[in-house]
C-alpha positions as CSV (number, residue, x, y, z in Angstrom):
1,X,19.7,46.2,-91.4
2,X,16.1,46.4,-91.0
3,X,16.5,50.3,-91.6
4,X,18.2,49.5,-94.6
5,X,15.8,47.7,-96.1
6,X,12.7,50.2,-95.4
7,X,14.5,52.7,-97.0
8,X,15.1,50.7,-100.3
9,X,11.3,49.5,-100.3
10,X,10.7,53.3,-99.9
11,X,13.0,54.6,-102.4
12,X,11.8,51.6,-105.0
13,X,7.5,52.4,-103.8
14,X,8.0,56.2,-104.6
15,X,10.0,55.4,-108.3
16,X,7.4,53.3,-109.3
17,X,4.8,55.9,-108.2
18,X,6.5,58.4,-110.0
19,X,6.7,56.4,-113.3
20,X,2.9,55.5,-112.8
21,X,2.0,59.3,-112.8
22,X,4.1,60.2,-115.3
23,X,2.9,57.7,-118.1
24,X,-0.5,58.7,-117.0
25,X,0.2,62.4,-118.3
26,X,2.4,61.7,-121.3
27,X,1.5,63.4,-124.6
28,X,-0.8,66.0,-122.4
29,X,1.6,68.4,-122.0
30,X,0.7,71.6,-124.4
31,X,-2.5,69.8,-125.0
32,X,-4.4,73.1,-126.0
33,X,-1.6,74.4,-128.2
34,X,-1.9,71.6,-129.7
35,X,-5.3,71.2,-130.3
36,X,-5.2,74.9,-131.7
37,X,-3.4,73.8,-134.1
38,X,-5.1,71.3,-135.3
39,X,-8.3,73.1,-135.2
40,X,-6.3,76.5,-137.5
41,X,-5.0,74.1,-140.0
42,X,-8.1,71.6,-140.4
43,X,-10.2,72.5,-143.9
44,X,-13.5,71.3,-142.2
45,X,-13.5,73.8,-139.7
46,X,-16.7,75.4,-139.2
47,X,-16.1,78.2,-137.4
48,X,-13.6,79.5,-139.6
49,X,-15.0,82.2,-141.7
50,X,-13.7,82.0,-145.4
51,X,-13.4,85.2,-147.0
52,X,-13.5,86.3,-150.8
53,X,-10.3,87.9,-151.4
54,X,-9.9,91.3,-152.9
55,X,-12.1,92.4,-156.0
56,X,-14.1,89.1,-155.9
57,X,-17.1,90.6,-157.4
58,X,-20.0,91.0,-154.9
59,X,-23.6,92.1,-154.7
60,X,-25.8,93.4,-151.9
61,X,-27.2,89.9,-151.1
62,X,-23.9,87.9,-150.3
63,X,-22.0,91.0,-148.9
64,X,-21.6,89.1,-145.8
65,X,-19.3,86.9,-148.1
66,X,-16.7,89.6,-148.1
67,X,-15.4,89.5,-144.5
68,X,-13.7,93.7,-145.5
69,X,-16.4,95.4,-147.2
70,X,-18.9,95.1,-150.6
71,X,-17.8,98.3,-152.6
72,X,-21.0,99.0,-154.8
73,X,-20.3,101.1,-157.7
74,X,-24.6,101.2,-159.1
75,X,-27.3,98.3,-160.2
76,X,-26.0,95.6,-157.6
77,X,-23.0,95.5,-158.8
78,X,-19.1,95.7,-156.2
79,X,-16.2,94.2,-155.2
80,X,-14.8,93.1,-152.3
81,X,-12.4,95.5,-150.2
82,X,-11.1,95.6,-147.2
83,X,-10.9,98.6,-144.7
């Protein structure tokens, strides 16, 4: 009887030890896929490079603007193109 009764202490100490751990890791599984996405889809971003899209006009000072290439055709004046 006394056997019996270890075992269910047992059996009842290792479920509640279980539930304890669990809880403790709930919502953390795919944590960093998760933040990813966050991060891809947030506006305020800051390492997120935003690039002028194709023919935005360009000039040798804010080529960097076009993340492709500044296409100069004479005086300072391009577009943006991408290679």
């Amino acid at each position: 009887m006394k056997l019996m009764y270890a075992l269910i202490i047992a059996v009842l100490f290792l479920t509640a030890c279980q539930l304890v751990t669990t809880d403790g890791f709930r919502g953390k599984q795919n944590l960093l896929e998760r933040m990813a996405d966050r991060m891809r889809d947030s506006r305020n971003f800051k390492l997120a490079k935003r690039c002028k899209p194709v023919n935005y006009a360009c000039s040798p000072s804010d080529a960097e603007k076009c993340c492709g290439v500044c296409e100069y055709e004479g005086i300072g004046r391009g577009w943006c193109a991408y290679s």
